[in-house]
N, C-alpha and C positions, 0 to 999 in steps of 0.2 A: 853744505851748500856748494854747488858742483857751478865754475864759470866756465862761458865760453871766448875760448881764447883769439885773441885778433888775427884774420889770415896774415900771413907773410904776406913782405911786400918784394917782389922778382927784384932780384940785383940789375943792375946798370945793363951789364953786357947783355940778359936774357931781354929786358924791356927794348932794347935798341934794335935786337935781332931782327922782330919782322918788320923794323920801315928799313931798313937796310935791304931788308932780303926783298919787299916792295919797289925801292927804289931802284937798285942791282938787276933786279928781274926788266922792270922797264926799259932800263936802258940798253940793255943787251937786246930786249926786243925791236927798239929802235933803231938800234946798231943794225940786226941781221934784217929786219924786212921794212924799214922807215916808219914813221910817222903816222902812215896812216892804221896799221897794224896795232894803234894803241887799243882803239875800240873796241876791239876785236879778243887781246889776248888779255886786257884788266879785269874783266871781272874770274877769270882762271888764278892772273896774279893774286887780289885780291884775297880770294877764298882760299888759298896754298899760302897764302903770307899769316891766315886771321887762322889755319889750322896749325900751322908753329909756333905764334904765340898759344894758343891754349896747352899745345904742348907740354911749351917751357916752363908755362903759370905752371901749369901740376908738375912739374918736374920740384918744379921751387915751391910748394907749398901755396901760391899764391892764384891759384884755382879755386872760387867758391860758386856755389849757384847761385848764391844770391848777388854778389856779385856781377855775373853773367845778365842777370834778370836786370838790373840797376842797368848796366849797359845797354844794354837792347830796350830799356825805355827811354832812355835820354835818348840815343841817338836815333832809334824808330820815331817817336815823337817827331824829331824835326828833319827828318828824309821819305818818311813812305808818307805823307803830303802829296810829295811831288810826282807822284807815280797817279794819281789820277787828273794831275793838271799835265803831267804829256800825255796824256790820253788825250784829253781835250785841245791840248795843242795840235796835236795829229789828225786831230776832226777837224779842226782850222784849217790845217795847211791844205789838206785836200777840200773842203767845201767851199772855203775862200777862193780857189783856183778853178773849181767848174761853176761855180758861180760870177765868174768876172772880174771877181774884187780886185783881187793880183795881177790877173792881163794889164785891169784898165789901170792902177797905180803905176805900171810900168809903161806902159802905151803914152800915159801923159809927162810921165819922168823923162821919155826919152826923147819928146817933146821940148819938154818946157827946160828941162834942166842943164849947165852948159858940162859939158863933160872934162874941162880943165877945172873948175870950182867942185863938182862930184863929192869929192871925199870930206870935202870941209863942209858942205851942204850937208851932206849926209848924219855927217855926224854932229853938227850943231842942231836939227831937225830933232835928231834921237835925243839929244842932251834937252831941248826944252819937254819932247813929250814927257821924258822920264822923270823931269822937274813935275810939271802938274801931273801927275800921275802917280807919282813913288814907287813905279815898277819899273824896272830893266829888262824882266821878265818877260812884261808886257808890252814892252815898247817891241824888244825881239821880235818876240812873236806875230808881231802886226804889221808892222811900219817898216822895222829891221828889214823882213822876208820880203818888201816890197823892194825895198831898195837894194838889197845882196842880186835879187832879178834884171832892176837897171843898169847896175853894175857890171855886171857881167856881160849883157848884152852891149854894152858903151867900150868895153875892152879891159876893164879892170882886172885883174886877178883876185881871186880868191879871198886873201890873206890880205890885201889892201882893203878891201869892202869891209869885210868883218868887223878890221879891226879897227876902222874909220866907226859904224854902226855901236860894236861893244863900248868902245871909248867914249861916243858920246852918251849911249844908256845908262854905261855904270857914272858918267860924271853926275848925270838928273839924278839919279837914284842916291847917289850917297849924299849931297849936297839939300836934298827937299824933305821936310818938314813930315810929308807923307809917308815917308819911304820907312818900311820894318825894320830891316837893319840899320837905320839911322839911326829911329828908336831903340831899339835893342842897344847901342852901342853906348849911348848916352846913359842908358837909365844901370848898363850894368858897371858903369864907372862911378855912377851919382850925379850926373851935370845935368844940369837942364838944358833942353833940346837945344832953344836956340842959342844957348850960348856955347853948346858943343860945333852947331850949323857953324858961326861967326869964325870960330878959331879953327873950322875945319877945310873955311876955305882958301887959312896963309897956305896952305897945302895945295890945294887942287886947282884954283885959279891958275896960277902958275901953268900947273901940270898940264890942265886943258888948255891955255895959250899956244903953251910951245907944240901938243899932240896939232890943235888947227892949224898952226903954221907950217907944220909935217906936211900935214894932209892937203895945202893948199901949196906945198912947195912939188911934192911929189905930181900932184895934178899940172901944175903947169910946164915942170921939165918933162913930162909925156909926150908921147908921140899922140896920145888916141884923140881923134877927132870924129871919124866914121860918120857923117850927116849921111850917105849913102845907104851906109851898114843900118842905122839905127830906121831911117825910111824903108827896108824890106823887113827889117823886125816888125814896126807898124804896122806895114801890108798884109805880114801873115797872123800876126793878133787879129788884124780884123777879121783874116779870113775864116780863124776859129772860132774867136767868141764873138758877142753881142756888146763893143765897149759902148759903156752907156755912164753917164757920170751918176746917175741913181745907186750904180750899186756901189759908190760912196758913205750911202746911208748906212750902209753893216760897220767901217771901221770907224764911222763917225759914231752912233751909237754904240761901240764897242767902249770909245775912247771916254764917252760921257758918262759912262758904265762906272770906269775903271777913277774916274776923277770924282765919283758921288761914291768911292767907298768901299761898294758892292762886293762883298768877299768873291777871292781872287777865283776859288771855281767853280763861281754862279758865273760871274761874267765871263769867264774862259765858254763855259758851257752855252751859256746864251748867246756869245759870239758862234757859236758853230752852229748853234740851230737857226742863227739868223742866217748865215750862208750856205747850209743846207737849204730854207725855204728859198734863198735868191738863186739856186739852181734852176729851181720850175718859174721862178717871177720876171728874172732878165735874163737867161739863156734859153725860151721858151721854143726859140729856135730846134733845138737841140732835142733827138727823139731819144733819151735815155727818161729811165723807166725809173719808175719809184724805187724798185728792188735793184736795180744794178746802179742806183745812187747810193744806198745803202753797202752794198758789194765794194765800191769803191772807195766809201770811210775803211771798211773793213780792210782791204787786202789793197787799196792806192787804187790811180788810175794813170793810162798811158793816153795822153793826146798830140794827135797828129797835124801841125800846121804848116806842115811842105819843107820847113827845117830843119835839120836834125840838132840842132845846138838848140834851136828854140823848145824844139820838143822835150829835150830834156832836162831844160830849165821847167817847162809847167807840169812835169809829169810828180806826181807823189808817191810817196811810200804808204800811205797813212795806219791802221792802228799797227797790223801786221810790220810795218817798216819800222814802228818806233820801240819794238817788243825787248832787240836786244838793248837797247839804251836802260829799259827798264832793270834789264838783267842787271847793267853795271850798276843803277842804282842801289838794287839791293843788296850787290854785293860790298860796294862801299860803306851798304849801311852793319851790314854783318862784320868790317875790319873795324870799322869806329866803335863795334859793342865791346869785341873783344878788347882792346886798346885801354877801352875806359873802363871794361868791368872788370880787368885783371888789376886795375890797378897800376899796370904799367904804363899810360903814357903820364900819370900821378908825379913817377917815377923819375920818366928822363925830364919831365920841367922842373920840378925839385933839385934836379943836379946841376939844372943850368944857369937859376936865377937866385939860388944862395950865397953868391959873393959878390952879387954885381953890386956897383958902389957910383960908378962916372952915371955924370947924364947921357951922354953921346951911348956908353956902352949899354945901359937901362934901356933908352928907347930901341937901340939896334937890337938887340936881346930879344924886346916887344917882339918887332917887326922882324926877326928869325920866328920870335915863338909864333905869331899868328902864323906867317908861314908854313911851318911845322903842323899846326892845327887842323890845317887846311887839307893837309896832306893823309893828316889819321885821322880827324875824324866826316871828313868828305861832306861837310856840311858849314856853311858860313852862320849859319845863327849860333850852333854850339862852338863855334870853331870862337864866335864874339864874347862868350859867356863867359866859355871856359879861361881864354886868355884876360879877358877882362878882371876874374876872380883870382887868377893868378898873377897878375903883373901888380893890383890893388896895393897890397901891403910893401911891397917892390918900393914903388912910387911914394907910400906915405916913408919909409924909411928915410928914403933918397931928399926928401922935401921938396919933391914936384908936383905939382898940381893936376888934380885928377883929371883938366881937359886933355889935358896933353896923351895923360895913357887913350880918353876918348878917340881922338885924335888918331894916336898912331895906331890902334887896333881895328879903323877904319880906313885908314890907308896901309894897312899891312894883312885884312884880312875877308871886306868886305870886296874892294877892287881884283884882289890875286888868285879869290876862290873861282873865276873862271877862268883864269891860265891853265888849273890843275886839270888832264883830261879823267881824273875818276871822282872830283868832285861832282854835288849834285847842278853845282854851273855849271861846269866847264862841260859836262855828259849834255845837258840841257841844252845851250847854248851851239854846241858842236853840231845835234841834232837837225834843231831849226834851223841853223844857217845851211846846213851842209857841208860843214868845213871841219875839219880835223883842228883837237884841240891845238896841238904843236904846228898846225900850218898857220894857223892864226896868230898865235902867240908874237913873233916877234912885230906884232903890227898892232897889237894893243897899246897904242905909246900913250896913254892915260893910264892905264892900269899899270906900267911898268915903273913911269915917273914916279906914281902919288907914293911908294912907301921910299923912293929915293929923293923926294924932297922932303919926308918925314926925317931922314937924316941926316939931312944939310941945314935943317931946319935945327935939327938939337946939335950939332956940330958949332953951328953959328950962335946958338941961341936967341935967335930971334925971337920976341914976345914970349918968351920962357920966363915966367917970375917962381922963384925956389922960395919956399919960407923961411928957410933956415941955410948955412952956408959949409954943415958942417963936412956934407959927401959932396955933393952935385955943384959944389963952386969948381970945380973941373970939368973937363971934358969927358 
């Protein structure tokens, strides 16, 4: 009787090789041409990182097909999803804006809203839709893009909108009952949801406090007031489109969509076909043709309101603009297969959390590892699993209680996956707004906080009960 023998498992230094050489690669990119260069040269990085791990796996014996296959179904599974809802978001962005939806939310934003409160508006608006909602996603996508428009046109920069917008979405979304990755986070530790919610937000409360008081301190030590500036933005909105508060009805219907449930790429889709029909219903004005409506999903459109700053805030990319984001998608999805089906990224968690003993050092550990997760396998639902499965036995050793890993694996991995620019957030996210993942970054001040009061939290111990006192009665 003839067995077959278990593949090798790659040594430490060959497993480390390509997020090193991932990492190293980045930043040298960075280094020579900035930040915005990221979009541009990741998915090259990527696919040259995920081609020297296979390398090394068969170098090391630790190259199997099946293997390979195993990889590329976990991480396909939960990344090529997303490659038909930016499709759909790019039918958004462009049919929401020749439709009026976008003119007029930004016409009455810049109206009604005071532009010293701006940022803290902004993003307590996104933090409640993405409470009733449980998408970030979808808050982005809708409301986000309304308000990154007023923003801009008010005097804001870039990176302050953003990161007002992302801070309040990712707070709705990880804090609500609805939200997937809640779920996911809770059920892969064993806690029941709402007592994961309860203990999850000695964490984030906090974080969201002090991110609005940022975003209300930054607002009123500004100069920007523009009541001028924003009355010729009005003027020439009007001169282009048809503001009409009817075509209200597309993000309200969107939004009632997305809170009865309705999987995320019926209503992504049904959103677009409602703002394709509001092109011919409230811009009837407007002598564009059925087929160069179409034309315009396809390959974007450019419109002309006597601006040039205006102008290219409402002009789009659409499906054609969102093609390379797709690329980095799948390329990130092809580094997470090899990662997970060599067995190597198995590898470097194995080596990092077989001696941890302190609480302080356990949860920080966590919140390196989901970080790490993040990084290889470029998706936050496996990035939840996987550390979740891994940190489990961690926890039962140490006698910490299972919300706690809950806890820090959503503040170290659901909030961080859109800092990363080749995660499937951070690509997503960059897209829709317009903004480079690294220009934004340091103005996430919710995402940045929540895994740094996850460890002032186990530092202190606060609401931290151990069962036992034999590891974790230290630091």
């Amino acid at each position: 009787m003839t067995t077959v023998s278990a593949p090798k498992r790659a040594p430490l230094w060959a497993s480390l090789s390509p997020i090193v050489l991932l990492l190293v690669s980045l930043i040298v990119i960075i280094a020579l041409e900035g930040a915005d260069a990221i979009n541009r040269w990741s998915p090259v990085v990527l696919l040259g990182s995920s081609l020297v791990g296979l390398i090394l796996a068969s170098a090391t014996g630790a190259l199997t097909l099946r293997g390979i296959r195993t990889g590329l179904s976990r991480s396909g599974s939960q990344i090529l999803p997303a490659v038909p809802m930016l499709i759909c978001i790019a039918m958004i962005a462009t049919t929401w804006m020749l439709s009026g939806v976008v003119p007029t939310l930004i016409d009455y934003g810049l109206q009604w809203l005071s532009p010293k409160l701006f940022l803290s508006i902004a993003c307590c608006v996104c933090a409640l839709v993405s409470v009733l909602t449980g998408s970030s996603w979808s808050t982005i996508a809708t409301i986000g893009v309304a308000f990154m428009g007023v923003g801009k046109l008010m005097g804001y920069s870039d990176g302050w909108i953003a990161g007002a917008i992302i801070s309040g979405a990712y707070f709705g979304d990880k804090i609500s009952p609805l939200s997937d990755t809640t779920v996911v986070a809770s059920s892969a530790c064993g806690v029941d949801l709402f007592k994961h919610i309860r203990y999850l937000m000695l964490s984030s409360m906090p974080a969201f406090i002090i991110a609005i008081a940022i975003f209300a301190g930054v607002g009123f030590l500004s100069s920007i007031d523009g009541t001028d500036t924003d009355s010729n933005f009005c003027h020439a909105l009007h001169g282009a489109f048809n503001i009409t508060p009817y075509t209200l009805a597309i993000p309200i219907l969107t939004l009632l969509l997305i809170a009865a449930r309705v999987p995320t790429i019926i209503t992504l889709a049904t959103a677009a076909g409602m703002g394709f029909a509001g092109i011919f219903i409230f811009q009837h004005d407007t002598s564009m043709t059925l087929q160069e409506a179409f034309v315009s999903i396809f390959k974007g459109s450019s419109i002309s309101t006597g601006d040039v700053s205006l102008d290219n805030l409402v002009s789009t990319g659409g499906i054609v603009g969102m093609l390379p984001t797709i690329a980095l998608v799948l390329s990130a999805m092809v580094f997470g297969s090899v990662m997970i089906g060599t067995g190597m990224l198995s590898v470097v968690t194995t080596a990092f959390t077989k001696k941890l003993r302190k609480r302080t050092s356990v949860v920080g550990a966590t919140v390196g590892g989901g970080l790490f997760m993040n990084s290889c396998t470029a998706d936050q639902y496996l990035s939840l699993i996987i550390t979740g499965n891994m940190f489990r036995n961690v926890y039962r050793r140490c006698g910490l209680e299972p919300r706690l890993l809950s806890r820090t694996i959503e503040d170290s991995v659901s909030v961080t996956s859109v800092l990363i620019p080749w995660n499937s957030c951070g690509i997503t996210q960059s897209t829709v707004l317009g903004v480079a993942t690294l220009s934004y970054l340091p103005y996430c001040i919710f995402n940045i906080l929540s895994p740094c009061m996850s460890l002032l939290l186990a530092y202190t111990g606060f609401k931290i009960k151990q069962r036992y006192q034999s590891f974790a009665s230290a630091r």
